[in-house]
C-alpha positions as CSV (number, residue, x, y, z in Angstrom):
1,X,-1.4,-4.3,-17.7
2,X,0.0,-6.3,-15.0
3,X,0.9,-4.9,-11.2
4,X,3.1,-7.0,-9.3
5,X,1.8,-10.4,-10.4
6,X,-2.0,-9.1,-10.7
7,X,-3.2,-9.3,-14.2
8,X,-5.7,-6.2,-14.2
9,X,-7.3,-7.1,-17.4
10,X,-8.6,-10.2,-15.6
11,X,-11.8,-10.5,-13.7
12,X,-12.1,-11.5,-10.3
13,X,-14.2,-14.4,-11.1
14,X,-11.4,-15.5,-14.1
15,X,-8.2,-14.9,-11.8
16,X,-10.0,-17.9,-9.9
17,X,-10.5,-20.0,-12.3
18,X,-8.6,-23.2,-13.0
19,X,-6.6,-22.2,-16.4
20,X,-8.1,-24.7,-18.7
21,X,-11.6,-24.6,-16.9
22,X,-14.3,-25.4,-19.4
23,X,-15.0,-22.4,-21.4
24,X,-11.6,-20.8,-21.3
25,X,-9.5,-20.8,-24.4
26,X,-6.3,-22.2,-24.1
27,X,-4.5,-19.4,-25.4
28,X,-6.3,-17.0,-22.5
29,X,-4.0,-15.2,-19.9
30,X,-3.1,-17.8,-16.8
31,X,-5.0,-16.5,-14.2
32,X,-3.3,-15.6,-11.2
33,X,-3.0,-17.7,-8.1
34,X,-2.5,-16.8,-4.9
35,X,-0.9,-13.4,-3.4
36,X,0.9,-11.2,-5.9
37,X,4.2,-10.2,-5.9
38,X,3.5,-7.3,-3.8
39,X,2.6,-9.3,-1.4
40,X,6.2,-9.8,-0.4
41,X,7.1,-6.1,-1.2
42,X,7.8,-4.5,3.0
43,X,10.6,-2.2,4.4
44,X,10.6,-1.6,8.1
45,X,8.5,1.0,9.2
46,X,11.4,2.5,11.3
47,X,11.8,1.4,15.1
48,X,7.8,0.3,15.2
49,X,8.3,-3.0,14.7
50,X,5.9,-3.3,11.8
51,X,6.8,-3.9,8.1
52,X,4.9,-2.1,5.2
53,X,4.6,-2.0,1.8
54,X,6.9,1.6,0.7
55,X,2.7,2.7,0.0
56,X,0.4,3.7,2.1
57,X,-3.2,4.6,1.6
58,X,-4.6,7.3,3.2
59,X,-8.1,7.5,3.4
60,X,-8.2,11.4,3.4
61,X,-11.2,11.1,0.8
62,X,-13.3,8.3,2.1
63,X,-16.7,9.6,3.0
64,X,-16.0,13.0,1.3
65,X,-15.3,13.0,-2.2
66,X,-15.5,9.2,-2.2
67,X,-18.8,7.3,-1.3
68,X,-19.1,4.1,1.0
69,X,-18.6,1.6,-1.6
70,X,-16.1,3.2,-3.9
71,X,-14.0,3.5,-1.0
72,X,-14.3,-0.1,-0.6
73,X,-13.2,-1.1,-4.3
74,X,-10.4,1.7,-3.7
75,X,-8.9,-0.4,-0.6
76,X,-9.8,-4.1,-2.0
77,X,-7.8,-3.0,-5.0
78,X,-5.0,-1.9,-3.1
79,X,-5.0,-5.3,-0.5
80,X,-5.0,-7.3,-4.0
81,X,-2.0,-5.5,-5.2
82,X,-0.1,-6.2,-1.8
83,X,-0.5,-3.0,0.4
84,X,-0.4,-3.5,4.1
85,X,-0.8,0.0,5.4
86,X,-4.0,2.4,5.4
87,X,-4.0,6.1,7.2
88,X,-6.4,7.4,7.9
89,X,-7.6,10.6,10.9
90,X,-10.5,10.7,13.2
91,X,-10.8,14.6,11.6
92,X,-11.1,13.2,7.9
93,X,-14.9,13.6,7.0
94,X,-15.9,14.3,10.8
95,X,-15.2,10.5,11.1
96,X,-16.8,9.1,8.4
97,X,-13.6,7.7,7.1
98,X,-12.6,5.9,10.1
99,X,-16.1,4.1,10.0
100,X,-15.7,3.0,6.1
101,X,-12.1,1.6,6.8
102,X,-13.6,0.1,9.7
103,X,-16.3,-1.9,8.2
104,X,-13.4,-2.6,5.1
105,X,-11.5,-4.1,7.7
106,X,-14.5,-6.3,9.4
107,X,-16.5,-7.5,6.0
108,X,-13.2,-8.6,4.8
109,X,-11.3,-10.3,7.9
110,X,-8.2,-8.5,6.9
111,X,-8.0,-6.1,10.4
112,X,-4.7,-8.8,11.8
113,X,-3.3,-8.4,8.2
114,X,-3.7,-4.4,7.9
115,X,-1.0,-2.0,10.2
116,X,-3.3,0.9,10.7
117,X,-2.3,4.5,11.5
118,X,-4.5,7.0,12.6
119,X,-3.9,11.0,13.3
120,X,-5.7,12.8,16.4
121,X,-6.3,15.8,17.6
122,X,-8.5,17.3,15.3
123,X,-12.0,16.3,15.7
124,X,-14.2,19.1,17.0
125,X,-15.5,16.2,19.5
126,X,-12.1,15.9,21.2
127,X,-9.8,18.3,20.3
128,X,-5.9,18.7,20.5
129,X,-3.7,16.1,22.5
130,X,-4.3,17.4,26.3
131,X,-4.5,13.7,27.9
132,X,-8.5,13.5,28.7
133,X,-9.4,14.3,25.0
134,X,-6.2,12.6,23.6
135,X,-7.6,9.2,25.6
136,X,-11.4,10.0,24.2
137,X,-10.2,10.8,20.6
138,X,-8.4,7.3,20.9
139,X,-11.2,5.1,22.2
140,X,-13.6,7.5,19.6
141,X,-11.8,5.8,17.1
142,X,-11.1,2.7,18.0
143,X,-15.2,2.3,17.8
144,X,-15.2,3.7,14.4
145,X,-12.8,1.6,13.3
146,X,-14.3,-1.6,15.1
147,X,-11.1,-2.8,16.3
148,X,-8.9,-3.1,19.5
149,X,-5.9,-1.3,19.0
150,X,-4.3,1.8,16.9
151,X,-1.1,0.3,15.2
152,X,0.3,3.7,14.5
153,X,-1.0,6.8,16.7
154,X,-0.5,10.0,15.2
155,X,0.2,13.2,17.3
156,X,-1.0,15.7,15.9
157,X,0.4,19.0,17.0
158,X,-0.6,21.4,14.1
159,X,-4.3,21.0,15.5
160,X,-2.6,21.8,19.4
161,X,0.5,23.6,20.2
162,X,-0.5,24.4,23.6
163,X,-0.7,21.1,25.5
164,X,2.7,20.3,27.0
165,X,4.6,17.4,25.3
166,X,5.6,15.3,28.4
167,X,1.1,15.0,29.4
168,X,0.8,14.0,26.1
169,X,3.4,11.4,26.1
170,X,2.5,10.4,29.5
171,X,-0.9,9.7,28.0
172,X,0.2,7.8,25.4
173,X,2.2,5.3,27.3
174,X,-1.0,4.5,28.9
175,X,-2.3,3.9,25.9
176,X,0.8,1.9,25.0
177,X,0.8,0.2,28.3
178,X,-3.2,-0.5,27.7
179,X,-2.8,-2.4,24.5
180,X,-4.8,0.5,22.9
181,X,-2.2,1.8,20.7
182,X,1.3,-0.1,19.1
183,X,3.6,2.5,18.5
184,X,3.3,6.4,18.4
185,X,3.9,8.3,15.3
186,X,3.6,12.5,15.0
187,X,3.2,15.7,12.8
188,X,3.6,19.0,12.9
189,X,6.0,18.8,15.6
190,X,9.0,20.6,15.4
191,X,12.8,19.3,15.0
192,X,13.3,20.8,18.7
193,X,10.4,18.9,20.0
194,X,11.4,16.0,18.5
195,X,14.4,16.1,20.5
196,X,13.0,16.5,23.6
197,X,10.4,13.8,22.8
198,X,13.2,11.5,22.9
199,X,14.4,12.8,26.1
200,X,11.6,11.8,27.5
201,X,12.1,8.5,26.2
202,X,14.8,7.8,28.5
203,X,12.5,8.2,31.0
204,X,10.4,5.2,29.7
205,X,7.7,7.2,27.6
206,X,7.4,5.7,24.4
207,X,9.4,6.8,21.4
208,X,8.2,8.9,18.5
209,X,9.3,6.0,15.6
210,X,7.2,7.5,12.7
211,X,7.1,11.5,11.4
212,X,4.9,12.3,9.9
213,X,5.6,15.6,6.9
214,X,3.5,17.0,4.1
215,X,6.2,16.4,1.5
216,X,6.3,16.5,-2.1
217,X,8.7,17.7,-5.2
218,X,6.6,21.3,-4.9
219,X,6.8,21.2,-1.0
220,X,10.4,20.1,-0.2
221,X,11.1,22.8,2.1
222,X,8.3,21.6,4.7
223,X,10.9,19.0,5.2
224,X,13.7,21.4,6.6
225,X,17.2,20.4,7.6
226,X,16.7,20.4,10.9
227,X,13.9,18.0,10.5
228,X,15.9,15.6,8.5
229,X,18.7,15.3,10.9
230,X,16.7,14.8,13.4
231,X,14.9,12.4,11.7
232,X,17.8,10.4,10.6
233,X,19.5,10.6,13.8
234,X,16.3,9.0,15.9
235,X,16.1,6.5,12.7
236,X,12.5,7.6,11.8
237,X,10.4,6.4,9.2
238,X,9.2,9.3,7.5
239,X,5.7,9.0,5.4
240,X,5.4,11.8,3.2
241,X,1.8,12.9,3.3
242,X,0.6,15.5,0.4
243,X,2.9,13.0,-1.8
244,X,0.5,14.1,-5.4
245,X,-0.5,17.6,-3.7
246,X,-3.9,17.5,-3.4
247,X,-4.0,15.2,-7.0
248,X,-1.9,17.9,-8.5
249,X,1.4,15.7,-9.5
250,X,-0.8,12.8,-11.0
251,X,-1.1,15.4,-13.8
252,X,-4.8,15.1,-13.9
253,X,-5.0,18.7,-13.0
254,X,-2.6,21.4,-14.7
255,X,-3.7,24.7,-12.5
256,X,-3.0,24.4,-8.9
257,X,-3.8,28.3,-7.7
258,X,-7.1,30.1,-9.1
259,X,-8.3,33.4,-8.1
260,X,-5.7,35.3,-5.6
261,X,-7.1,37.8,-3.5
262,X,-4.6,40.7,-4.4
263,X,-1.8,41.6,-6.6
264,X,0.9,39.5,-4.3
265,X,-1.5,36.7,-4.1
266,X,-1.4,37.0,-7.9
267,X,2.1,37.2,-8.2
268,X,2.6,34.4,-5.6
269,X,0.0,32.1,-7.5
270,X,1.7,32.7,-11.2
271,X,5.0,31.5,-9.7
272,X,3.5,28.1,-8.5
273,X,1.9,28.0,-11.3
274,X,4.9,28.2,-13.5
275,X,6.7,25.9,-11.3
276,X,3.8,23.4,-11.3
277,X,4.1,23.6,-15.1
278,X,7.0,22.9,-15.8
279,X,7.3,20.4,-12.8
280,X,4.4,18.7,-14.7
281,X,6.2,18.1,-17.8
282,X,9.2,16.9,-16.7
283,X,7.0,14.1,-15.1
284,X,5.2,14.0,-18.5
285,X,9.2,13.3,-19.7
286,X,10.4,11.1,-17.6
287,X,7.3,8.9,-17.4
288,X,7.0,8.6,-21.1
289,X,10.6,7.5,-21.1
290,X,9.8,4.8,-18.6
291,X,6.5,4.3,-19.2
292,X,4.5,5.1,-16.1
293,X,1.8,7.6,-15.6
294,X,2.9,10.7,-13.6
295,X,1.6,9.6,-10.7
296,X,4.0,6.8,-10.6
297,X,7.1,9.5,-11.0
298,X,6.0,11.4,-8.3
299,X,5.6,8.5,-5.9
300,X,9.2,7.2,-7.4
301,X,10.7,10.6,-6.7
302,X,9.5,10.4,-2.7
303,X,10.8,7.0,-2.6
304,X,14.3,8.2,-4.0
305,X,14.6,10.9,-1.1
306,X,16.9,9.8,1.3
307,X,15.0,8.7,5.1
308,X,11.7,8.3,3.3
309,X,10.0,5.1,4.1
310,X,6.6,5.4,2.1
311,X,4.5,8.1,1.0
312,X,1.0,8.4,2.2
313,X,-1.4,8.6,-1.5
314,X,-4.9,9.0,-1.6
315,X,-7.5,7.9,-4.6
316,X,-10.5,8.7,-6.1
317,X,-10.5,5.1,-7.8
318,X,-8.8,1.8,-7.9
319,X,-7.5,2.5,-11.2
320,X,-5.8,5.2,-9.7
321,X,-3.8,2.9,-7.2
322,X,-3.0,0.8,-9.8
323,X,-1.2,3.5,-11.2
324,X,0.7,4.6,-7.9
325,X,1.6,1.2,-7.0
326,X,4.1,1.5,-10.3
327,X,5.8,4.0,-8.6
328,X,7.2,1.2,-6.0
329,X,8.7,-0.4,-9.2
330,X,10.3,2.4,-10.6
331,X,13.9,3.6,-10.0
332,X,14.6,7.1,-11.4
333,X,18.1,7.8,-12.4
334,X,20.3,10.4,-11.4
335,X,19.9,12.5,-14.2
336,X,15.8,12.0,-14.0
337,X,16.1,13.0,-10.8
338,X,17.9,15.8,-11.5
339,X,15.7,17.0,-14.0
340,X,12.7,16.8,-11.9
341,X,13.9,18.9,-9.0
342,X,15.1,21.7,-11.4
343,X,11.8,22.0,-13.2
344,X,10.1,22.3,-9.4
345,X,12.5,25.5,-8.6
């Protein structure tokens, strides 16, 4: 099966080869030459001033469930297939992921190529976003990651309500100001603090141009009203994280809750459970219509929300982002659409 010009079926030895190199049948597939389509696949990542392909990879998994060099053929097969944009958090795996995406980054040359976010404020090291920590989780990371500058700096205020928001955005036009960090990005901040973020904008501290929302068909009301005008008034880029729910909505799992703790609990995980059921086959439905895993549905069904700029995905395996990166070719109908949300009521 083809991705966006990539012939998956093909080696990478035989998608360099000339096409009637000694050996080679004359009725084998062309190899592919040069970038695929995806390549030129980008939508502005909001005010940042970067452009992205509408699919990022976080890298949530990298040194936990996924090893060292699987994480490598995870993010080689997602460069191939055109993506531009990794996430990742100097929390995830106490680190370890930064420092896999970091040597990624060096073996392969591609650190000028990649726009890289990363979240702070939750490693035990340095925690929340008071300004000391905030400036040692940042240069923490930048050493992990073997590079010069954060592209994307995530606040990340659900690991620190108490520091005040104007230190922390004093700190991060340092930052800014240092060539440390690009543009600022947050999560977990409310649509109130959002507003007073860009208050303090006017005063010259940089703008919040990214949010930031764990998002999904199951989740929708983490991204509340007030949240989305905000978001559309300040012309955010919102990037979904949580888009499969924890590998939920790629259908490879079909029980989300086990074991509640009392008879609520119990009631509480039946109804998810019912709604993740029935949310599962109507993916099942509209992906056999189109022909696309659920995986791809899912992603398609982020990327049809209105103000979503590109969903954050993780994967166990390239194959897997081979399957998500459908999802950018996909456009759900109405109807589709419409079937989808009712199943996840």
């Amino acid at each position: 099966m083809a991705f966006f010009g990539v012939d998956s079926t093909l080696s990478s030895s035989s998608r360099n080869a000339a096409p009637h190199a000694p050996g080679v049948h004359p009725s084998a597939p062309i190899p592919v030459q040069g970038p695929g389509v995806g390549a030129n696949v980008r939508v502005p990542l909001g005010e940042s001033g970067f452009d992205v392909f509408p699919l990022i990879l976080g890298g949530a998994e990298f040194g936990w469930n996924v090893d060292l060099e699987s994480s490598h053929a995870i993010l080689d097969s997602y460069a191939e297939l055109g993506g531009n944009m990794v996430h990742t958090s100097d929390s995830f795996a106490a680190g370890r992921s930064e420092h896999i995406i970091g040597q990624w980054m060096h073996s392969r040359g591609l650190r000028d190529d990649i726009v890289l976010a990363v979240r702070v404020g939750g490693h035990p090291d340095n925690p929340g976003l008071g300004p000391v920590n905030l400036v040692r989780a940042v240069e923490a990371s930048l050493t992990r990651l073997r590079t010069d500058r954060i592209d994307v700096l995530s606040l990340d205020a659900t690991s620190d309500s108490a520091s005040a928001l104007e230190d922390t955005l004093a700190t991060a036009e340092w930052l800014v100001d240092s060539g440390k960090v690009r543009a600022v990005g947050a999560i977990g901040y409310t649509a109130a603090q959002l507003v007073e973020a860009r208050i303090f904008s006017s005063a010259g501290f940089p703008r919040i141009t990214v949010l930031d929302v764990p998002f999904n068909v199951l989740r929708r009301h983490e991204f509340d009203a007030d949240l989305r005008l905000v978001a559309g008034a300040q012309n955010m880029a919102v990037t979904p994280s949580h888009a499969l729910e924890h590998g939920f909505l790629a259908g490879r799992q079909r029980t989300r809750l086990r074991g509640a703790l009392s008879v609520r609990g119990a009631q509480l995980a039946a109804n998810l459970n019912r709604r993740g059921s029935r949310t599962l086959r109507a993916l099942d439905a509209v992906g056999g219509e189109l022909g696309v895993p659920d995986a791809a549905v899912a992603v398609a069904w982020l990327l049809a929300q209105k103000l979503v700029t590109a969903p954050i995905v993780n994967a166990y395996a390239p194959e897997h982002i081979e399957e998500l990166v459908q999802g950018v070719g996909v456009r759900l109908s109405r109807s589709q659409l419409a079937e989808i949300a009712r199943a996840a009521q």
